[in-house]
C-alpha positions as CSV (number, residue, x, y, z in Angstrom):
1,X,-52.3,-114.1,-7.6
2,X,-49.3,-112.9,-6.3
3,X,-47.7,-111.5,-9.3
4,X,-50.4,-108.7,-9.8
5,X,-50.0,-106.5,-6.9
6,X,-46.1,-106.9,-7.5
7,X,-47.1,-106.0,-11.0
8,X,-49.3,-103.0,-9.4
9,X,-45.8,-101.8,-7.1
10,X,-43.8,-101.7,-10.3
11,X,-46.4,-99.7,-12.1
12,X,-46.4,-97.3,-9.1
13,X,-42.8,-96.6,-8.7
14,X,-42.4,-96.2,-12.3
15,X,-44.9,-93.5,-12.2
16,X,-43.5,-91.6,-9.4
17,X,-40.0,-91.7,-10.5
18,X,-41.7,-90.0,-14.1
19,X,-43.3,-87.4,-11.9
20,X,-40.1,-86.3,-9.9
21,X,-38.6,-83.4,-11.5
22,X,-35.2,-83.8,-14.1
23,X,-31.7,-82.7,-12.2
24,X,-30.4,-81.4,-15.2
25,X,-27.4,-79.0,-15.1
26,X,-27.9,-74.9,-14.3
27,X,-26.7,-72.7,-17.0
28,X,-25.9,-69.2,-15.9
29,X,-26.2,-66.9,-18.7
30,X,-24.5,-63.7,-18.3
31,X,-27.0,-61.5,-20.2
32,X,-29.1,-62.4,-17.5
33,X,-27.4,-60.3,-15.3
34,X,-26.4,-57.5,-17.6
35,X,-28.6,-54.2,-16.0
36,X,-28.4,-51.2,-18.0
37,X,-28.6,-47.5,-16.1
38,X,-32.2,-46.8,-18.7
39,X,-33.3,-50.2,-17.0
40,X,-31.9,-48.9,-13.3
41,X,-34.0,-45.8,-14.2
42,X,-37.2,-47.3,-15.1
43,X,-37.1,-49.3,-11.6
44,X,-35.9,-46.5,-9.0
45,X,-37.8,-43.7,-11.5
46,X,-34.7,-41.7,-10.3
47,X,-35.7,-37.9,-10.4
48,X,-32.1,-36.1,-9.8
49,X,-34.2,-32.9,-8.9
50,X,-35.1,-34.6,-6.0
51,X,-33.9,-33.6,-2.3
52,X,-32.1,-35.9,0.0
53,X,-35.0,-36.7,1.6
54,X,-37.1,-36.8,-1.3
55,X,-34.8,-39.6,-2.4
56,X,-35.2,-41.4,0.6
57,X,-38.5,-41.5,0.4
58,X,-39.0,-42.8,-3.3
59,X,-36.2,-45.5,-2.6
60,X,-37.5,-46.7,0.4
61,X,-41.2,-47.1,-1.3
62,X,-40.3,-49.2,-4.3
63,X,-39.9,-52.4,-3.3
64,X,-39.7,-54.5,0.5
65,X,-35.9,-55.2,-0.5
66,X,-34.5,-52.6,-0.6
67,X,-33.4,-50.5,2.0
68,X,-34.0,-46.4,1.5
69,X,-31.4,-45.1,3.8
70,X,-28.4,-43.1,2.5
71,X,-25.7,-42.9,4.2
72,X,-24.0,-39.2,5.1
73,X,-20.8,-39.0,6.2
74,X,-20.6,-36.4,8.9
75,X,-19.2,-32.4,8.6
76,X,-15.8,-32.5,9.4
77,X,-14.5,-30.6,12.3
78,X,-14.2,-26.9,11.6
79,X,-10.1,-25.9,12.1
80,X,-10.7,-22.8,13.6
81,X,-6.8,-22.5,15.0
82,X,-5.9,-22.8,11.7
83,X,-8.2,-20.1,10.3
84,X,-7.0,-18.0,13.1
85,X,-3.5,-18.5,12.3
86,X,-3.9,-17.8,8.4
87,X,-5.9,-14.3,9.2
88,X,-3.7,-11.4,9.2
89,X,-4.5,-9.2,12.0
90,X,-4.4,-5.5,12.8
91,X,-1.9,-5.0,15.5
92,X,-2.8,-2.2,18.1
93,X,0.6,-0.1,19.5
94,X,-0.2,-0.2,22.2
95,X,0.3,-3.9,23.6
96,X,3.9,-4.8,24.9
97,X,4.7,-7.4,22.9
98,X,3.8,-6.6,19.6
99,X,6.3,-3.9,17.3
100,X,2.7,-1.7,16.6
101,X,1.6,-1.7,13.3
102,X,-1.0,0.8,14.1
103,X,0.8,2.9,16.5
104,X,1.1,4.8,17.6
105,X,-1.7,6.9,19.3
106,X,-2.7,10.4,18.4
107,X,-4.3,12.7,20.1
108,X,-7.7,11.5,19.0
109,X,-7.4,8.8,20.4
110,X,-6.6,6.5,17.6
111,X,-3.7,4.5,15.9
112,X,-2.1,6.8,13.5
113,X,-2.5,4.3,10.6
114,X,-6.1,3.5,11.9
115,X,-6.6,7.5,11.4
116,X,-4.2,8.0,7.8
117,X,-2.9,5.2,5.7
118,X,-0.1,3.3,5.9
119,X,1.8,1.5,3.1
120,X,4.9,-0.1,3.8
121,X,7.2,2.1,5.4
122,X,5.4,5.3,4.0
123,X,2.3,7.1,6.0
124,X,-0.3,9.2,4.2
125,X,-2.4,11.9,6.4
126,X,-3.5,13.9,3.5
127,X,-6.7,16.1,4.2
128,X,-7.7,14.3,7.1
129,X,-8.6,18.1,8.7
130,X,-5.6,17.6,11.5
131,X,-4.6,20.1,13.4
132,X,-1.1,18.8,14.7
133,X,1.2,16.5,13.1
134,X,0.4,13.2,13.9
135,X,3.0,10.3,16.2
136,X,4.5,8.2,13.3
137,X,5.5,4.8,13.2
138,X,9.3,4.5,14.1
139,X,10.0,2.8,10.2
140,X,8.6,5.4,8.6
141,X,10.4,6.7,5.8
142,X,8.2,8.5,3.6
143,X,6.4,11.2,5.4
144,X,2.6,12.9,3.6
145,X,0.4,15.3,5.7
146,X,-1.0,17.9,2.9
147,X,-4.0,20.3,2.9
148,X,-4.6,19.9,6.4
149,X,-4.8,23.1,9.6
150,X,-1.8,22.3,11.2
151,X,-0.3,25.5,12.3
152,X,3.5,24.8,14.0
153,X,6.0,21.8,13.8
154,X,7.2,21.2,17.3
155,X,10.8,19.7,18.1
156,X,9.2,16.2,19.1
157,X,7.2,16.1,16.2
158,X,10.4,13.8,14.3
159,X,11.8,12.7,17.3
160,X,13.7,9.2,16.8
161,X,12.6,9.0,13.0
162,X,16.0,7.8,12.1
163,X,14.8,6.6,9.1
164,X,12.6,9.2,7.3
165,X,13.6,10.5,4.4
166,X,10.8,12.5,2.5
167,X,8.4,15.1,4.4
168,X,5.9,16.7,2.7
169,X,3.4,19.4,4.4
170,X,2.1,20.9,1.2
171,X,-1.0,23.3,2.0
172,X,-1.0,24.1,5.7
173,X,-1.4,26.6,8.0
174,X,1.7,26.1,9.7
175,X,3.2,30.0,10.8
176,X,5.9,28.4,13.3
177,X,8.2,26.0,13.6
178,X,10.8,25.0,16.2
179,X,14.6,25.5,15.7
180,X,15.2,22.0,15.7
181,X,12.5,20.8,14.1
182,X,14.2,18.5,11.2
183,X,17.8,18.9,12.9
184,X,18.1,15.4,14.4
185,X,17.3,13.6,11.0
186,X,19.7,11.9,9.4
187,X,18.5,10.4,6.3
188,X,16.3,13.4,5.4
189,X,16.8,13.8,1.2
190,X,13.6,15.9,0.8
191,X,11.7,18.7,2.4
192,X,8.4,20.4,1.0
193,X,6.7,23.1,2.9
194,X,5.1,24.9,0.1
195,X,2.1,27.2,0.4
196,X,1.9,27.8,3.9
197,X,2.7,30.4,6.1
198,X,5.9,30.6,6.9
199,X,8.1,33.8,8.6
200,X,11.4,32.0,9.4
201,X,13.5,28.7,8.3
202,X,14.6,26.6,11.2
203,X,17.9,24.9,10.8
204,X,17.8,22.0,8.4
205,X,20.2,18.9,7.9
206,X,22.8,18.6,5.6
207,X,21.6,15.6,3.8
208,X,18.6,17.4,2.0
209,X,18.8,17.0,-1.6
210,X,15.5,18.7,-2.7
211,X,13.8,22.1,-1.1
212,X,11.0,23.8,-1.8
213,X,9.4,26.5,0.5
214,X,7.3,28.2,-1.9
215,X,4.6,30.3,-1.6
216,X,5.4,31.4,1.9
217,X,6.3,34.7,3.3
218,X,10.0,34.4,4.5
219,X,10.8,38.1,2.9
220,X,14.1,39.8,3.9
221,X,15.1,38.0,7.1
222,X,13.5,34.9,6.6
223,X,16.4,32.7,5.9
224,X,19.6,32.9,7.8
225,X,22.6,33.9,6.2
226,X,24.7,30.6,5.2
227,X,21.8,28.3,5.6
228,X,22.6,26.4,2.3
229,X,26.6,26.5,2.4
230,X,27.1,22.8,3.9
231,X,24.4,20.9,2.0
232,X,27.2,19.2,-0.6
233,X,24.0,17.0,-1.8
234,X,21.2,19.9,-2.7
235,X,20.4,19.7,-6.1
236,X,16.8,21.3,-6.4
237,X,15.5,24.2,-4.2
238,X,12.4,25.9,-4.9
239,X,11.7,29.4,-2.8
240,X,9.4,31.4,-5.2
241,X,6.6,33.2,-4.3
242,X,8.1,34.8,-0.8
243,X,9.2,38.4,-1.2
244,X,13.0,37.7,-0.8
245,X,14.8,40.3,-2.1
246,X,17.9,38.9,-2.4
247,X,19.5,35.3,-3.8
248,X,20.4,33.0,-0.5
249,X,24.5,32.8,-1.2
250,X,26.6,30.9,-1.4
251,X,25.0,28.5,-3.3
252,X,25.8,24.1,-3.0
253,X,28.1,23.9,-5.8
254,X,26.3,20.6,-6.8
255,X,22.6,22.8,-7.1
256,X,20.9,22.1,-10.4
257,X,17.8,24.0,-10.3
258,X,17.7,27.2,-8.7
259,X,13.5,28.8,-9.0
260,X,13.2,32.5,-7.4
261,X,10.7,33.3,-10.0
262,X,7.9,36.1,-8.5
263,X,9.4,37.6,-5.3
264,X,11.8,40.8,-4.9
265,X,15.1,40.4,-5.9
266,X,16.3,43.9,-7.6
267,X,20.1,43.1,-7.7
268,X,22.9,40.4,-8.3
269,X,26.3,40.3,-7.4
270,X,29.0,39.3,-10.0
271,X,29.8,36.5,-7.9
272,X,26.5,35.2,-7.4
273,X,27.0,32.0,-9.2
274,X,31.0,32.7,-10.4
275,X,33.9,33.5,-9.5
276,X,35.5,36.8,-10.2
277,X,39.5,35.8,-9.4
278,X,39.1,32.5,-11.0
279,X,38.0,33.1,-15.0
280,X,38.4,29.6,-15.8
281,X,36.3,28.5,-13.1
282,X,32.6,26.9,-15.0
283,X,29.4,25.9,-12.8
284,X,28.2,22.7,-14.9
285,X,25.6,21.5,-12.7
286,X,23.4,24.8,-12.4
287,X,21.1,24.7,-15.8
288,X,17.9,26.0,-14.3
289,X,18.0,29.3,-12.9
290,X,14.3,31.2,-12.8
291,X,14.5,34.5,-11.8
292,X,11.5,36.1,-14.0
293,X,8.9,38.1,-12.0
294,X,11.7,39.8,-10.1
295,X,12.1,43.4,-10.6
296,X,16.2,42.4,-11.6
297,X,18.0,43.5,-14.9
298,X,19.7,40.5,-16.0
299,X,21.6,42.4,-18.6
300,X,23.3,45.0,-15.6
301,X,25.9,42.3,-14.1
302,X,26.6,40.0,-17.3
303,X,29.8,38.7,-15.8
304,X,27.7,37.1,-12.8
305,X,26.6,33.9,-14.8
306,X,29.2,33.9,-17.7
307,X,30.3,30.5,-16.0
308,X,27.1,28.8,-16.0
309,X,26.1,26.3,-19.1
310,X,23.1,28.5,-19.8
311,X,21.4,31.8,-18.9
312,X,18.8,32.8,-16.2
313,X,15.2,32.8,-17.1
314,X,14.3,36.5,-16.0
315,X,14.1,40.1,-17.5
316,X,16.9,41.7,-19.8
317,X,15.6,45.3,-19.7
């Protein structure tokens, strides 16, 4: 009797150790783990048209697991001493420690580049309706204030311009001008004062190398005698239009071009342009000569340019 509930133990253990389940080996297989983007699409249904928030929202709702916050990394401080630095800045005249690109002041109140244009070293106050020359930069070099109503050039007007060397007041009103006016400038190549209302030259600086007063009314005494004698470096001057009635002598003996064209002259000397005691004497440099609309007789003095390399323009009868 004893061997059949051993015989019912065995049975029992046998049956349990059936029922326990088989610790067989784990294989990892790597396709298991292989996740496509299509099958990352299909579980996020990703919508790329969707805001930030938007995406938040659809992440955060798929699944318990997953958390739906993005992180943003935040703006970056704005440099605002660097902007400031890398800015270029209009600088008024008028402060002390800066050289003034806009000064200085006229008497409207404003910068002078702030009121014409400035470029470099060169200042532009062309029709701008001004009534007196503008204060100009001390760099200035190239000078432009055309078709405006300014009506006299004052001695301060180029006062310390040291280096300007091109003025140009083209289609003014300007009836006066100071003795010294352009005397204390000593780069000064070239001086236009054309159609304006001029009675009398002031004094001008040696250094010009191109005049031209047309179309003003200097007439008999409007240029002093002499006035071109000591400028070595003239090569163009221009005085048509002004009821002279007589050629400005004696000439630069570097001139070039020489236009009287339209004014008064009725006469020329024989040494106008030559020399009478010295025959072998021959102007090269003076090609241009434009005496037409003068009431003059070229052919009457034929010795007075028989040294130049070609005739005047004028009349020959």
């Amino acid at each position: 009797m004893k061997s059949f509930p051993n015989i019912f133990l065995a049975i029992f253990l046998f049956d349990a150790i059936m029922a326990a389940p088989t610790m067989s080996s784990i294989n990892y297989d790597s396709e298991t783990y292989d996740v496509t983007l299509e099958d990352l699409d299909i579980l996020y249904d990703y919508d790329e048209n969707l805001s930030v928030d938007q995406t938040q929202t659809e992440i955060g709702t798929i699944s318990p697991s997953i958390t739906g916050e993005i992180y943003l990394p935040p703006p970056l401080p704005e440099d605002t001493e660097e902007e400031e630095a890398s800015t270029p800045k209009l600088i008024d005249g008028s402060s002390p420690h800066e050289p003034g690109v806009l000064s200085p002041h006229t008497h409207e109140g404003l910068p002078t580049c702030l009121l014409c244009t400035c470029m470099s070293t060169s200042v532009y106050c062309d029709d701008r309706e001004l009534e007196a020359l503008p204060p100009l930069p001390k760099e200035t070099t190239h000078f432009y204030s055309r078709y405006n109503r300014i009506k006299k050039v004052n001695r301060d007007d180029f006062a310390n311009l040291s280096h300007l060397k091109r003025i140009d007041l083209t289609s003014n009103f300007i009836s006066e001008m100071d003795e010294d006016a352009f005397r204390n400038l000593p780069q000064l190549q070239e001086l236009i004062l054309r159609d304006n209302r001029i009675r009398q030259l002031p004094e001008l600086p040696p250094t010009l190398t191109f005049i031209d007063i047309s179309n003003n009314i200097l007439g008999r005494k409007g240029i002093k005698q002499e006035a071109f004698k000591d400028m070595s470096q003239l090569h163009y001057l221009y005085i048509t239009d002004n009821n002279l009635d007589h050629i400005p002598l004696p000439l630069p003996e570097n001139l070039q071009s020489l236009h009287l064209q339209n004014n008064n002259i009725q006469e020329m000397h024989e040494d106008t342009f030559c020399k009478m005691k010295d025959y072998s004497y021959i102007r090269k440099s003076l090609e241009d000569i434009r005496l037409d609309g003068n009431p003059i007789n070229l052919s009457k003095t034929p010795y007075a340019y028989m040294c130049l390399p070609r005739l005047p323009v004028g009349s020959l009868f």
